[in-house]
N, C-alpha and C positions, 0 to 999 in steps of 0.2 A: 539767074542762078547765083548763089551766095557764095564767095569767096573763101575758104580756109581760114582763114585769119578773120574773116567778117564772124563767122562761125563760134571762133575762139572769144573774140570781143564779146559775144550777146554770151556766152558759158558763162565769160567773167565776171556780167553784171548781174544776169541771173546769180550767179552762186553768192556773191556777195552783197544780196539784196535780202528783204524779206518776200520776194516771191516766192511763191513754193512750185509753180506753176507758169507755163509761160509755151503761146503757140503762137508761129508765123507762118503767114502764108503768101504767094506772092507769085503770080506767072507760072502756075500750075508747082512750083517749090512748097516744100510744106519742111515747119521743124517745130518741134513738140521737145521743152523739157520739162521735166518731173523732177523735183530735189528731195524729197521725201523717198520715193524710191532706191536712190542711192546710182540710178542709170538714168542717160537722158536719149531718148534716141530721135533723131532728124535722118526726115526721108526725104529724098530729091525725086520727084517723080517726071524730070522730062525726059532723063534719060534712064531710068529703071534702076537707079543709083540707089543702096541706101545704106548711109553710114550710120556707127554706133557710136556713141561719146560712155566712156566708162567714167564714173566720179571717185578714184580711190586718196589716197593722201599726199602723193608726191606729184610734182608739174613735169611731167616729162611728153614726148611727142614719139608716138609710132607710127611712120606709113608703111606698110605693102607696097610695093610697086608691082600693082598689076594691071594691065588693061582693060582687064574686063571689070566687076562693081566689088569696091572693095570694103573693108573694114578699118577703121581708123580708131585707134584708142588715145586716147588727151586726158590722160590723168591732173588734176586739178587740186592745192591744196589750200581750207579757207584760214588767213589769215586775221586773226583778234582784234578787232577795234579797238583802239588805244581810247579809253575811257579814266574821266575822275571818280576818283571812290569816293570821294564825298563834296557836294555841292555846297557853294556858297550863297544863300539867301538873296544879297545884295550885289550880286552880280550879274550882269546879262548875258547873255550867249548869243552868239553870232549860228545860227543852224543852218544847214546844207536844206536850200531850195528843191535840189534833183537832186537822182540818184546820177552817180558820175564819178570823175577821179579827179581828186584837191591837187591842185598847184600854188607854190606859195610868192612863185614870180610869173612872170609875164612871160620869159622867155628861160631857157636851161642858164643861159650867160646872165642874165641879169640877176640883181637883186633880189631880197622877199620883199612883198608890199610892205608888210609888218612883220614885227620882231616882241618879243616878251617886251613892255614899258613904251612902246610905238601909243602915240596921240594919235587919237581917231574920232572923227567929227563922221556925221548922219551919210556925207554922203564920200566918205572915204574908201579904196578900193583893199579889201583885207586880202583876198585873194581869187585864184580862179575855179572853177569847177568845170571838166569838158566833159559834156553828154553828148554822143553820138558828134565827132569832130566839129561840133562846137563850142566854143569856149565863152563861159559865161563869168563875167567877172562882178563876184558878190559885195556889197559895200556894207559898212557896219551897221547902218542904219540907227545908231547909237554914237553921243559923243562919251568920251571917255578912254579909258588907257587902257592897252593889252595887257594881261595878266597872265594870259595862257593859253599856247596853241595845244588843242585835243587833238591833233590829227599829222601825221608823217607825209613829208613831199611826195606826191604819187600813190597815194591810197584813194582806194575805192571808198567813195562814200555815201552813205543811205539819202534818203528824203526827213528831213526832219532832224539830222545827226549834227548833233554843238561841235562847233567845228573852234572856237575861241571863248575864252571868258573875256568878258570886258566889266573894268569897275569904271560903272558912269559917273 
């Protein structure tokens, strides 16, 4: 059975992903969201449980305290991908592998790997992306200088999404 917060996690990547759709199943559990609809709803069937996820604009948290099978509303709101309006030809982009959430250091205390003008050779570490608790650390796969981070500390981010400019 999946945890409250385990729950919250899979909304957050769904909703900030390009799935529109998305079904788990698992030890007689089952959760089913739809993002097109505007509702997602996840049924736990070992114990006759079945909770509702409502998708409105603000992130707030409702429980019931009840004993018997309740209702639970987890209002959700998506926030804009920090994008460039206009590409430059002669530049490479560094792109998000998985879907997951950007970190620009290894740890909250540390440093960022790289900074705006940071020298970055092929097998240099730009930053991390953690999918499902774990953490994968992306390298430039390019040599040449940072020009530009596309993305804010702790954003969700897509499969395929430019996460830096690099002028090789």
């Amino acid at each position: 059975m999946l945890k409250i917060q385990e729950i919250r996690e899979i909304i957050k990547l769904v909703d900030h992903s390009s799935v529109d759709e998305f079904s788990y199943e698992h030890e007689g559990s089952k959760i089913k969201l739809k993002k097109k609809s505007g509702v997602a709803f996840i049924e736990e069937q070992p114990k006759a449980s079945v909770h509702t996820v409502a998708k409105p604009e603000t992130q707030a948290v409702q429980q019931a305290p009840q004993p018997e099978p309740t209702t639970r509303s987890v209002e959700v709101t998506e926030t804009p991908a920090v994008t460039k309006t206009e590409d430059n030809a002669d530049l490479h982009k560094i792109v998000s592998p998985m879907v997951g959430t950007f970190y620009q250091s290894p740890s909250p205390d540390a440093g960022a790997y790289v900074k705006v003008g940071s020298k970055v050779n092929t097998e240099s570490v730009v930053c991390i992306v953690e999918a499902m608790k774990l953490f994968n650390e992306i390298e430039a796969e390019v040599n040449g200088e940072i020009v530009e981070i596309l993305v804010k500390d702790g954003q969700l981010v897509e499969y395929g999404q430019p996460l830096f400019l690099v002028k090789p």
